[in-house]
N, C-alpha and C positions, 0 to 999 in steps of 0.2 A: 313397384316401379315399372312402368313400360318401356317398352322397344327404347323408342326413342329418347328418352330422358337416359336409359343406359346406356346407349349411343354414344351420345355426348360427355357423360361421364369417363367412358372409354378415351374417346377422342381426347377430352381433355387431358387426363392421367398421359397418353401416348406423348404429345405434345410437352405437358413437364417433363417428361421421361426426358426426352430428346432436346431440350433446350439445355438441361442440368448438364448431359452427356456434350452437347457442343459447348459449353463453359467451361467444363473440365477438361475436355481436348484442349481448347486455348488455353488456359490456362498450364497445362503437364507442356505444351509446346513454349510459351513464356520461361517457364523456370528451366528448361532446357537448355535453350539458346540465353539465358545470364549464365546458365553453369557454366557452358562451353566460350563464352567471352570470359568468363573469371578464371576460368583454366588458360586462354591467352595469353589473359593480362598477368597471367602469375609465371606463363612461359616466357615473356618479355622482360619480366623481372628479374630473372636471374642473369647476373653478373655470367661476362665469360671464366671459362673454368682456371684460366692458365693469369687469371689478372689477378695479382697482390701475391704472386708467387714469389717474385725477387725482385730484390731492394736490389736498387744501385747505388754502391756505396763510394766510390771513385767521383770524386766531383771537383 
């Protein structure tokens, strides 16, 4: 193989390297930010602490 056909072969492998690595960033940044809205949405969820604590029974 020459210079240049190894070159290239280089360049290319560098380039998949680097493309795989920026999809997997975005993507570990993606699953992220849903965990941290699911953790939100599961902090909104809960009921205040002191609600259904006492019945009024006087009516």
């Amino acid at each position: 193989m020459d210079i240049a056909a190894l070159s290239m072969a280089m360049s290319t492998t560098q380039l998949k390297q680097q493309s795989s690595l920026a999809i997997m960033d975005k993507a570990m940044t993606n699953a992220e930010d849903r965990g941290n809205q699911m953790v939100e949405m599961l902090e909104k969820s809960i009921p205040h602490p002191n609600l259904g604590n006492q019945i009024d029974l006087h009516g």
